[in-house]
MIMILO-483306 format. One record per residue (C-alpha): residue number from 1; x, y, z. Coordinates in steps of 0.25 Angstrom, whole numbers, plus 5000, padded with zeros to 4 digits. Each point is the difference from the previous one (the first is absolute). Last residue first. Layout:
BEGIN
pt num->NUM; X->X; Y->Y; Z->Z
...
//
This chain:
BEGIN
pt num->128; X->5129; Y->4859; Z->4847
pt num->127; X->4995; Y->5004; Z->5015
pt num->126; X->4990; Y->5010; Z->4999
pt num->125; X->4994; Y->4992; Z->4988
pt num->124; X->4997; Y->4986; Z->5007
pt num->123; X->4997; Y->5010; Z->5014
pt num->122; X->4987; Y->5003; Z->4991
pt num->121; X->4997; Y->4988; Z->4993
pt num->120; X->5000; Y->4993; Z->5016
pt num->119; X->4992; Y->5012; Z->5003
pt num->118; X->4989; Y->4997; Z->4989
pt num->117; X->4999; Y->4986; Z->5003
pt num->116; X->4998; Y->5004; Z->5016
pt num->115; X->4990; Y->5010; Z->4997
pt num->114; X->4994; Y->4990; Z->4990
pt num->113; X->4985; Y->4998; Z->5007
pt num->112; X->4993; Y->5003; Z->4989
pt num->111; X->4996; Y->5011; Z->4988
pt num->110; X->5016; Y->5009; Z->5003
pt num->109; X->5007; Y->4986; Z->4995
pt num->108; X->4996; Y->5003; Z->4986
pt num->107; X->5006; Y->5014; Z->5001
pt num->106; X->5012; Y->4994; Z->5005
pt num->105; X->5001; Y->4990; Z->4989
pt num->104; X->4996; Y->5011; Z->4988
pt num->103; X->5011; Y->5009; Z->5008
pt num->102; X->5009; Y->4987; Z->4997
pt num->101; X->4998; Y->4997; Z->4986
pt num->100; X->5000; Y->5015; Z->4996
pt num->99; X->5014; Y->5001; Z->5005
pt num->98; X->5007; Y->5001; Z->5013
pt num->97; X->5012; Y->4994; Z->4995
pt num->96; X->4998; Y->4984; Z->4999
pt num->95; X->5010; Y->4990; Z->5003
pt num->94; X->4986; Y->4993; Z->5008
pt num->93; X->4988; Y->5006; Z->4997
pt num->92; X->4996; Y->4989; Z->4988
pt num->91; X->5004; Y->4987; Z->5011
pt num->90; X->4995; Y->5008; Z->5011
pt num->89; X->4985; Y->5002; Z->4993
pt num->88; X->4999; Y->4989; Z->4995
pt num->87; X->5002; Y->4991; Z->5014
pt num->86; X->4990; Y->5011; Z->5007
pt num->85; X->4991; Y->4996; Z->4987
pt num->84; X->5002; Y->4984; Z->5002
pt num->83; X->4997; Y->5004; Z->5017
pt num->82; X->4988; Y->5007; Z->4997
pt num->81; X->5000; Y->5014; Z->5006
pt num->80; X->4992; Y->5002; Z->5012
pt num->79; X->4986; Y->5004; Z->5002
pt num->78; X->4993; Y->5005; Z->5014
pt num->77; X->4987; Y->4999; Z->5008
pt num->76; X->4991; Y->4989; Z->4994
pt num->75; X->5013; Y->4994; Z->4992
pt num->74; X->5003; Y->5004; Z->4987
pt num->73; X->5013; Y->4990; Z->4993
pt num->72; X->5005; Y->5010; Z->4991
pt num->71; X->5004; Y->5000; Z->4985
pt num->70; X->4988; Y->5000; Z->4993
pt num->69; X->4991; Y->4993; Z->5010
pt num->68; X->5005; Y->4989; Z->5009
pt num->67; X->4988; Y->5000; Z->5010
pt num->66; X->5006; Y->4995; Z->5015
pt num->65; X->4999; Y->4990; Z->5010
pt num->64; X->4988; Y->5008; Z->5009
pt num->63; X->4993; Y->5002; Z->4988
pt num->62; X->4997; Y->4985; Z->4997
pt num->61; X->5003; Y->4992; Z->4988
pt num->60; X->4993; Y->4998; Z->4988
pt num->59; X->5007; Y->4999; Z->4986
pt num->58; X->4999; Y->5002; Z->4987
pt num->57; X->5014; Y->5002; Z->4993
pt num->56; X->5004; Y->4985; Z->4995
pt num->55; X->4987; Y->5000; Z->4991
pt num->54; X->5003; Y->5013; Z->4994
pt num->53; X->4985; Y->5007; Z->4998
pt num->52; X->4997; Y->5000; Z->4985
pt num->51; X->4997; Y->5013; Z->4991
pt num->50; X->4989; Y->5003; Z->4988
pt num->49; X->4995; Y->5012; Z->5008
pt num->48; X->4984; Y->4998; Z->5001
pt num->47; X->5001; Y->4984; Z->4998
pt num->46; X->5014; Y->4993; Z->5004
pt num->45; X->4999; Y->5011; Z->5013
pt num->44; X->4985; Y->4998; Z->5003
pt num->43; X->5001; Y->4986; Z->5000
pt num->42; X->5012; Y->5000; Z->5008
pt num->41; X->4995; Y->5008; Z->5009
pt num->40; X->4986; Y->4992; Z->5004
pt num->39; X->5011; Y->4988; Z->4999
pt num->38; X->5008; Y->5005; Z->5013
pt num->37; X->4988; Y->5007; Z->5007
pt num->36; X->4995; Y->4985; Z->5007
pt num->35; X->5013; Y->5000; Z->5005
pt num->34; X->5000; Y->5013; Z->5007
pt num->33; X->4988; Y->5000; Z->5005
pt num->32; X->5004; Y->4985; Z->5007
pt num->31; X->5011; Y->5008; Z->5006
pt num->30; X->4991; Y->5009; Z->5007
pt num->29; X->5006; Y->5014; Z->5007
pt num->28; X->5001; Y->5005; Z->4986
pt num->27; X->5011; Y->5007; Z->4992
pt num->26; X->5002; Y->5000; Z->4985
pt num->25; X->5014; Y->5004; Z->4995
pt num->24; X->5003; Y->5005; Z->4985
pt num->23; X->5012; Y->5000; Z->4991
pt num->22; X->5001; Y->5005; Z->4986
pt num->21; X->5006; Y->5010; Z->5003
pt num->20; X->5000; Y->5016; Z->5001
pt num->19; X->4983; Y->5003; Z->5003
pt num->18; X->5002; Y->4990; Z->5012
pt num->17; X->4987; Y->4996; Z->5005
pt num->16; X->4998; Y->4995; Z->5015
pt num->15; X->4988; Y->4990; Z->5000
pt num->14; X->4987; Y->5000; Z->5009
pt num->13; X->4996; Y->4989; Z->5009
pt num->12; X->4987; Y->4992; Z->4995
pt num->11; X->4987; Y->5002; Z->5011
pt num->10; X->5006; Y->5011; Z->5009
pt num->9; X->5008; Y->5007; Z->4986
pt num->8; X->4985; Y->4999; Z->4995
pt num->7; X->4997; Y->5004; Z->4984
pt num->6; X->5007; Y->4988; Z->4994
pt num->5; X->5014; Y->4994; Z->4998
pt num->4; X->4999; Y->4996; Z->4985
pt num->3; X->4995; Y->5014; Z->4996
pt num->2; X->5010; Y->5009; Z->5009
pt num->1; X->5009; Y->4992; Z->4991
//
C-alpha cells in the first residue's frame, strides 16, 4: 500500500501495516487526504491483490477519540481493551481454572493498559 499513499509521509500521511491481519490504519493530519486515498486503495486492492475494502469498516475519525484496531481502542499515549473484547474476555474466563484460555487473556492484557483487567482476573481466581 506504500504504492497508493506515496513517497512523502509530509505530503500523504503514512500507514501502519499489520503483517498478522488483514487490518491497516492510515494516518494523516488532513482529512481531505484521507478521503481522496480512499478509492486510490480500493483500486489497488480489487487490482494487485484481488480483495475489497468492507464498506461499513472505513472510517475517519480523529485520534484524540480513539483508533479501534484489532482489539484495542489506541490513543496517542495509551491503548485499552475494547469493551465487546473486555465483555469476551469475562464471559470465556469466568467458571474457568486458570487454563490456557485465561493465561492467553492475561498475556493479551500485558500490550495495553489492563492492569486493572488483569487484577480483576487475578483476585477472580484467588477467591473461587
Amino acid at each position: 500500500l506504500s504504492v497508493v499513499v506515496g513517497e512523502s509521509e509530509r505530503d500523504h500521511g503514512f500507514i501502519l501495516p499489520n503483517p498478522y491481519a488483514d487490518d491497516f490504519v492510515i494516518l494523516s493530519h488532513d482529512r481531505e487526504v484521507l478521503t481522496k486515498l480512499i478509492p486510490q486503495i480500493q483500486h489497488f486492492l480489487i487490482d494487485m491483490l484481488g480483495l475489497t475494502l468492507h464498506p461499513n469498516k472505513v472510517s475517519i475519525t480523529t485520534l484524540a477519540s480513539g483508533v479501534d484496531f484489532l482489539g484495542w481502542v489506541h490513543f496517542p499515549t495509551h491503548r485499552v481493551l475494547r469493551t465487546n473484547t473486555k465483555r469476551r474476555m469475562v464471559r470465556k474466563c469466568v467458571g474457568r481454572e486458570d487454563d490456557a484460555v485465561v493465561r492467553s487473556y492475561r498475556g493479551l492484557l500485558k500490550w495495553g493498559n489492563g492492569y486493572k483487567l488483569e487484577r480483576i482476573l487475578t483476585s477472580h481466581f484467588e477467591e473461587g
